[in-house]
N, C-alpha and C positions, 0 to 999 in steps of 0.2 A: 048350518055351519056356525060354531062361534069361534067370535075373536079373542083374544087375550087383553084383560083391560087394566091399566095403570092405574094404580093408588098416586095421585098425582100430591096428596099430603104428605103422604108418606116419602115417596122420593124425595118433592124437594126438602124435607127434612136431612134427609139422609145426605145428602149431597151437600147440603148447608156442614153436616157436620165432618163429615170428608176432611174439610178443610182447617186442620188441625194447628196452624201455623199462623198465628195474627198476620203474619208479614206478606201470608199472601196475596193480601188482598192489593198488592202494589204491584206484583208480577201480572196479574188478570188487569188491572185496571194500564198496567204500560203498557202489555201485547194489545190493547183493544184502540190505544191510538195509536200507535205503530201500526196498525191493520189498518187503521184509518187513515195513514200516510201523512200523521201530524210530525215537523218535524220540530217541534219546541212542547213541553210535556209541563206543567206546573203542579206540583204534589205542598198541599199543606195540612200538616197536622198540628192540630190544637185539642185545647182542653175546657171545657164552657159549664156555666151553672146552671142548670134544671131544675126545678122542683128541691132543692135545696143540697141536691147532689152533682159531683164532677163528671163530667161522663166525655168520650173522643170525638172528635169528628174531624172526619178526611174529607178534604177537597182535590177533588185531580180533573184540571182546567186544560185542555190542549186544542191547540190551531188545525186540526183535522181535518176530514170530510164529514158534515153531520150526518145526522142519523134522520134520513126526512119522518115525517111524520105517520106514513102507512106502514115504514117499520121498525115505532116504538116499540111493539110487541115483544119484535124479537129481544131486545136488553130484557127484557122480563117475564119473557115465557121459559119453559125448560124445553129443553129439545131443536128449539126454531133460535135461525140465526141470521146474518144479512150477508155471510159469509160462508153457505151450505147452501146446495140443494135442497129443497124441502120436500123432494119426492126420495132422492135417494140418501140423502145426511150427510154425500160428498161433497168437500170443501170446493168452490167456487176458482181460489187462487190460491196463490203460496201463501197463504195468510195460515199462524197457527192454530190460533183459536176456530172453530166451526160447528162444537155443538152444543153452545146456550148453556154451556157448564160454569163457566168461569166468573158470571159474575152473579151465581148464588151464592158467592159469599159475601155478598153484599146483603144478603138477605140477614147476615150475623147484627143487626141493627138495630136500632129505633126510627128509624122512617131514610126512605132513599127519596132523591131530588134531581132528577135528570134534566139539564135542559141544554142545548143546541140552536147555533145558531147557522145560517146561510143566507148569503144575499139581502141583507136585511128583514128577513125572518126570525121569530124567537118563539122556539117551543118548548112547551116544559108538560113534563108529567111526576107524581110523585105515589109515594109508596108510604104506609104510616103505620110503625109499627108490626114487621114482618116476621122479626125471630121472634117476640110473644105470640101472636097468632098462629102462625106454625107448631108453637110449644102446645099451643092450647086447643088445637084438634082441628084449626079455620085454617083458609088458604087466602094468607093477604092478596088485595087487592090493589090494582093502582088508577087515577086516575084519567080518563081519556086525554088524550095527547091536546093541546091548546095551543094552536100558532097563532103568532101576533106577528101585523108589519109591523114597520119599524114609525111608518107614521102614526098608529095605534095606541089608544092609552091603554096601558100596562106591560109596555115593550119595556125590557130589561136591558139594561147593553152589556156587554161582553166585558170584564174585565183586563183579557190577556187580548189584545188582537181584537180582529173585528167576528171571525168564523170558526167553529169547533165544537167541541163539547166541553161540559163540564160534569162532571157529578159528585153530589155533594150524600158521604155517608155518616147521618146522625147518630150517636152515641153507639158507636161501632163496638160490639163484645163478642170476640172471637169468642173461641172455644180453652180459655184460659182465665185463673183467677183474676189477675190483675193486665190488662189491658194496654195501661202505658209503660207496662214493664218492661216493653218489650218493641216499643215504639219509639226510640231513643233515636234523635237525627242521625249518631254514627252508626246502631245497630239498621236503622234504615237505609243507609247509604251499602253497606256493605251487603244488604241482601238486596241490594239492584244492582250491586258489582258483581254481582255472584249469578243469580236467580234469578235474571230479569232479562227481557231483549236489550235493555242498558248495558246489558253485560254481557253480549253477544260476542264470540269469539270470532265471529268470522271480518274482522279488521286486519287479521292474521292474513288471512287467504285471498282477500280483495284491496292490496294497498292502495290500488290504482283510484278505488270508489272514495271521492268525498263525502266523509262521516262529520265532517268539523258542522255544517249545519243542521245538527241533529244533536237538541241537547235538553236535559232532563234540568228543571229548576228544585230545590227543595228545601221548604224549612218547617221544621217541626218544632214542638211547645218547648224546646230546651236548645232551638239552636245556636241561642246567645250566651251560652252556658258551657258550652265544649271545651272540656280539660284539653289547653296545649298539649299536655301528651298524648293524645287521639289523635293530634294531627300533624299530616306528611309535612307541609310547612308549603305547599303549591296552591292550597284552596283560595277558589276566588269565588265572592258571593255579591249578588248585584240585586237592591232594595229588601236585602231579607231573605234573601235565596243564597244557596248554595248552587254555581253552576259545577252540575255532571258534565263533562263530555260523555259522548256514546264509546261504548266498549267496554270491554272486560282489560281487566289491567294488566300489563306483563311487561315486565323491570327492562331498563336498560340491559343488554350483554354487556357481560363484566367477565372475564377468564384471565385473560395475560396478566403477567405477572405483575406488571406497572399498574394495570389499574387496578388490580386486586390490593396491592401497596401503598397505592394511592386513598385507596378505600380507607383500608386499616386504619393511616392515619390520620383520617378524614374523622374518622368516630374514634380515635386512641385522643383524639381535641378533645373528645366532649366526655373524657373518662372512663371510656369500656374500653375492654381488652379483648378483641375478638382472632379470629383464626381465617385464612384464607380462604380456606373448603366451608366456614360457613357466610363466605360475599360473593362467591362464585355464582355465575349466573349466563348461562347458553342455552339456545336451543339446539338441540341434538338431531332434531329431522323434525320434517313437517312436508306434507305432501295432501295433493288435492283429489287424487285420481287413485286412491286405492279402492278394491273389490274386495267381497266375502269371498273366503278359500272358495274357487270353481264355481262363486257365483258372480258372473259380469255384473249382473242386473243390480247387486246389492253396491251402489257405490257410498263411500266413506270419506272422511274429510281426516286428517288429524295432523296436530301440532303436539312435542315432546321436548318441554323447557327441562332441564336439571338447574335448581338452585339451593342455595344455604339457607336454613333459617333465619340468620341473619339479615339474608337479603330483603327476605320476606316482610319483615319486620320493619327494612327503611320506608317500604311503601305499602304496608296492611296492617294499619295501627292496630286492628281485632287481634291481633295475637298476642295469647300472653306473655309478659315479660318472662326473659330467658332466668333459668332456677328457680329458688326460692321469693323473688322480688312476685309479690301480693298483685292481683288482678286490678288495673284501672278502671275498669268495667265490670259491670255483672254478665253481658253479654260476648266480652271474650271469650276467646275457643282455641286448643291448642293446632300445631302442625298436625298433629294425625290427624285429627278428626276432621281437617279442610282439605287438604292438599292429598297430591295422590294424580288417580288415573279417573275422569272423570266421563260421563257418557254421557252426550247432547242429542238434541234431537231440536233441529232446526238452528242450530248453532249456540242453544242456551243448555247451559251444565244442568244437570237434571239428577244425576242418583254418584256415587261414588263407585267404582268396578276395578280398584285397583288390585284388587284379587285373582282379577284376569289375568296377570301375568305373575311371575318368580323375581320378585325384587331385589332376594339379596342383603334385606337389611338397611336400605338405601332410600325406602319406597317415600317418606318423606321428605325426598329432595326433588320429588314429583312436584311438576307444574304441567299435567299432562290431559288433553281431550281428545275423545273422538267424537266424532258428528257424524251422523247418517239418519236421512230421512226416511230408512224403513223401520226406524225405532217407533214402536206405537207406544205412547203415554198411558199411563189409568185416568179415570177422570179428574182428578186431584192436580197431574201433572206429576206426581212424584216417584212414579220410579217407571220403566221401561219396560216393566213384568206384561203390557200386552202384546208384545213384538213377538211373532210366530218363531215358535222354538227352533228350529231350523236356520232361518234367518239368523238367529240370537248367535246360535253356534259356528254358523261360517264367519261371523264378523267375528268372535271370541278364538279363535282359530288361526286367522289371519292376523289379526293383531297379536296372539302368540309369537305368530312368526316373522313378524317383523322388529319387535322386541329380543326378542332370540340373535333372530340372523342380520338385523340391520344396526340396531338402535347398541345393542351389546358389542357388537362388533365393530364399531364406527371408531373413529381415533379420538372424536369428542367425549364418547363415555369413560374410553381407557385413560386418558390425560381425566379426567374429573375422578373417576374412581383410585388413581394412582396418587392424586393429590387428597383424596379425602383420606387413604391408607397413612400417608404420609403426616398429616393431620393428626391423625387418629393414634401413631404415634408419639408424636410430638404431646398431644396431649395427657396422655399416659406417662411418660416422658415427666413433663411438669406435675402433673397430679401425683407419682410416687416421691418426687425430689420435697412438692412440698409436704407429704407424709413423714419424709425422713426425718425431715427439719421439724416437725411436731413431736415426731415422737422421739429427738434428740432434747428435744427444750423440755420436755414430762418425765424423761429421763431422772432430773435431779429429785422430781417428784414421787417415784414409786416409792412404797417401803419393800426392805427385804430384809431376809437374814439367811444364816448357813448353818449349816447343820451337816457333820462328817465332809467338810471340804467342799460343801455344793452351796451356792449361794441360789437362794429363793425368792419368788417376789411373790409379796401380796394379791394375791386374786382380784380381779374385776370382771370378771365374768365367767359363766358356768361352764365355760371351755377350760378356764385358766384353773377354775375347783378341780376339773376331772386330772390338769396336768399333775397340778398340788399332790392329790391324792396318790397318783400313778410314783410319783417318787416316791413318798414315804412309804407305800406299798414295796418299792423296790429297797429303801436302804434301811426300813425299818418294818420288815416280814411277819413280826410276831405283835406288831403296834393293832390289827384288826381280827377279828375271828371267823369272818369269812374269806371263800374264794371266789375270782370275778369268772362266771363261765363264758358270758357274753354281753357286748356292750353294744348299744342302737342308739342313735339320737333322732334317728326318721320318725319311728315311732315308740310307742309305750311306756314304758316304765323304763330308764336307762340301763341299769345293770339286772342281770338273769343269776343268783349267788346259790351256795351253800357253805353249809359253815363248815369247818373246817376239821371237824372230828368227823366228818359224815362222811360214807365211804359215798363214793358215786352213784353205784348201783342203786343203795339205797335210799340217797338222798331227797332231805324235803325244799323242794328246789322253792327259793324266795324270792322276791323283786327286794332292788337298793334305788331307792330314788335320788337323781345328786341335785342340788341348787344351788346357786350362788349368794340367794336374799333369801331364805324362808321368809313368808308373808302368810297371811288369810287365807288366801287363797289359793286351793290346791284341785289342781286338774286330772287327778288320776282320783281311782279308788281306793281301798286302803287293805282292802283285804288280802291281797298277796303281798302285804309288803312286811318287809325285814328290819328296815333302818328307813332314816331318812340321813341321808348326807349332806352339810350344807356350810358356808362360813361364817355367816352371819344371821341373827332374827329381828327381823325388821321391827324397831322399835314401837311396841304398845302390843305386840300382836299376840294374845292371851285364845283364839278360839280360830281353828281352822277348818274352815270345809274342805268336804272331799265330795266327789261323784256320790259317794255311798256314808254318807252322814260328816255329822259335826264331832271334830273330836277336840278337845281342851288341853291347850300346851303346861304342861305341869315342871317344874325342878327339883332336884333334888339334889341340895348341898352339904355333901357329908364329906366324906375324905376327899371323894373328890364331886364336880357338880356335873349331873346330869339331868339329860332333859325327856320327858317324854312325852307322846300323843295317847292321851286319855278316851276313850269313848264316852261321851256326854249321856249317851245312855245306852247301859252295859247290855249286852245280850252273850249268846252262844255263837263262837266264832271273831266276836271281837276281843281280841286281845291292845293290850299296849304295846306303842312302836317306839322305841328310841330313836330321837334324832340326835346325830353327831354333830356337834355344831365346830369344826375345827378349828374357829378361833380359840378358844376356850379350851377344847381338848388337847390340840397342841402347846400351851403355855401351863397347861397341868401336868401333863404326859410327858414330855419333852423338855421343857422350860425354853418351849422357840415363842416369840415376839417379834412381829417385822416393826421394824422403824426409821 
């Protein structure tokens, strides 16, 4: 009999590069003192000089349970863990992490540095140079584990606390060009509010549990440097840190009408003009004890906030400013793309599923999770695709129908959806009053002129060419020498013509192109065309393409001036196209002038 044998390079390669997100190496390194039952957590990132280059290095220092010294192994082997089975690869306790995946991305490096203290104990092992070695066909190596007492020369002490771990990752280069790009104190704070058991929803579901001694320290190479506008105005930092509290964040309720008023003019202080429907802010249902459709065994956890963007905004600086107002950050991100219906697995938000339900149009006023522990992870952590399809289905099922029958039909969502309608008025509402008023005040500014008792305005655009045209078609019949058979703006060439001596039957049916600016550049072919229509030719422009060659705008000023499209070089089948240029043609033809 043979057994099946691991390319054990190869893996940990491949698992190193999994990890496609610099940021993750903060979620692996929180879950693994949280599993260690550290309730104070110290994250520093810096930037140092090497060999005459910048490079990052992460320290994540916490008061845990160490890691004794029979098993170092496990931080550094793949597969083996202090939190599995080693016979069956089943996790030991409710602890997430359990199979040795999570801190090969530390292996993205130039040397790792693990040490651990207990009872006066100090062990250190280290690692040198892992992601080149890996690149280059070797499987780094780390050294045997070294405990020192504390009476011992070359005991180390503890910087945070007297017991924990520390691990220290050397010139850290994720799977991304630039490194610190993307390690920015706020872009790091907001992916442990998110992505991290820092950011564990379940505060929601356990009020009763004290989380206030459970708290995340953090400063990185630019935390002295944070645009006031990044921040909510609540942060408190103690020697250089930033303290987290533990939890995922969720606004104060705000609905009645006094505090939504109160709101408004709480920020109409500070010079914005915002709308009620977007500072509203409730939670709409939240329950501990739901099942998969007719499956008891599957239980689920979920909370279902509805709020504004606005809201979002007083306490989730990452978002970008509302309109046109330029990103404060490179790492800003809008409401779609965060918000929504989310799917946790151990009570950390894990992939986005707001597709799972019929939104309505609304879905970014989501502040919404579900949790269930039969969600199985990929190794990465990132999305839920190992959860037995079945399973998958009765929770997506379920959560239909409670979205459906509960959460839609509840008096919370109708007062919020009747307020955002009302909103949504209102704002249409304002948005036409002030259109009118602009285009009262531009008013004085059209030109026009009249012709047979119609008064005409100047074109501004290629809608306003086809109107132009359609009247003087209508009060001047004999002004073109074709007929329009059909007109399309979805697609092709605008007008379907023939000209006007040509009986039907037999006609040589032509395209009319219409434009508002003739320019250079032309996006159709030229071969069926008849005319070109237009009001204007955009100054300098002597040579035009088309799909099907170059043709050369020529003049010609005799009695009266016409213009045409020349082929730059002549063949069989190219003929010349006259363009109508109607400014021009009507002050010849006519003697009309807008002014």
């Amino acid at each position: 009999m043979a057994k099946p044998k691991v390319n054990t390079l190869v893996e940990l390669r491949e698992i190193c590069m999994d990890f496609t997100n610099p940021l993750e190496i903060f979620r692996e390194a929180i879950q693994n003192s949280y599993d260690a039952n550290a309730n104070e957590i110290w994250i520093e990132v810096c930037e140092e000089e090497a060999s005459g280059k910048r490079r990052v290095k992460i320290i994540i220092e916490d008061n845990g349970v160490c890691i004794p010294k029979y098993k170092i192994n496990c931080f550094f082997d793949l597969g083996e863990s202090t939190k599995s089975d080693p016979m069956t690869g089943k996790r030991l306790s409710t602890t997430v992490g359990y199979k040795g995946h999570g801190t090969k991305i530390f292996y993205n490096s130039e040397g790792i540095i693990l040490e651990t203290w207990h009872e006066g104990k100090y062990i250190n092992s280290k690692m040198e140079n892992p992601r080149a070695k890996l690149f280059s066909g070797e499987i780094p190596e780390y050294t045997d584990p070294v405990e020192i007492t504390e009476k011992e020369e070359g005991y180390k002490h503890k910087v945070h606390g007297k017991n924990g771990t520390k691990v220290t990752i050397i010139g850290y280069q994720p799977n991304v060009t630039d490194p610190t790009a993307h390690l920015s104190h706020v872009t790091i704070k907001d992916y442990i509010l998110w992505f991290s058991k820092y950011g564990s929803i379940e505060t929601i579901f356990n009020e009763q549990k004290n989380y206030k001694n459970r708290v995340l320290y953090l400063r990185a190479f630019d935390t002295d440097r944070i645009k006031p506008e990044l921040k909510v105005g609540n942060e408190y930092y103690e020697n250089g840190y930033e303290v987290i509290p533990f939890g995922h964040v969720f606004p104060k309720e705000c609905y009645t009408n006094n505090d939504l008023q109160r709101l408004q003019l709480d920020i109409s202080d500070q010079g914005k003009e915002v709308n009620k429907a977007d500072l509203l802010c409730r939670e709409v249902y939240s329950s501990i004890n739901e099942t998969g459709k007719d499956r008891p065994d599957v239980p689920f956890q979920i909370v279902f906030y509805i709020e504004g963007d606005e809201t979002k905004r007083l306490y989730n600086k990452m978002l970008t400013p509302k309109g046109r107002t330029p990103k404060i950050h490179d790492d800003q991100y809008t409401v779609e793309s965060r918000y929504g219906l989310w799917a946790c697995k151990d009570f950390i938000p894990t992939v986005n599923i707001t597709n799972w339900i019929e939104t309505r149009g609304i879905k970014t006023r989501f502040h919404a999770f579900i949790n269930c522990d039969k969600f199985e992870l990929t190794a990465n952590r990132s999305t839920i695709d190992n959860t037995p399809s079945d399973i998958m289905q009765k929770i997506r099922e379920r959560m239909r129908g409670i979205y459906k029958d509960i959460i839609q039909n509840s008096n919370e969502y109708k007062e919020i959806e009747k307020m955002i309608e009302e909103e949504e008025k209102h704002r249409r509402l304002k948005q036409d009053e002030k259109e009118f008023k602009k285009r009262v005040k531009k008013f004085g500014e059209i030109k026009t002129c009249t012709y047979k008792g119609t008064t005409l305005f100047e074109p501004k655009t290629e809608a306003e060419v086809y109107g132009l045209l359609m009247t003087f078609m209508a009060l001047k019949p004999d002004l073109f020498d074709f007929e329009i058979l059909d007109y399309r703006t979805d697609k092709g060439i605008d007008f379907l013509i023939k000209r006007k001596e040509e009986d039907i039957e037999v006609a040589n049916f032509k395209y009319v192109e219409l434009k508002h600016i003739l320019s250079g550049s032309f996006n159709h072919a030229f071969k069926f065309l008849y005319k070109v229509i237009c009001y204007k030719i955009e100054r300098g422009t002597n040579r035009i393409a088309g799909v099907d060659g170059l043709y050369v705008l020529k003049v010609n000023k005799d009695k009266e001036t016409k213009y045409y499209l020349v082929p730059e070089s002549p063949s069989p089948g190219k003929e010349n196209i006259e363009v109508v240029v109607l400014d021009t043609f009507l002050k010849e033809k006519l003697n009309i002038e807008f002014s």
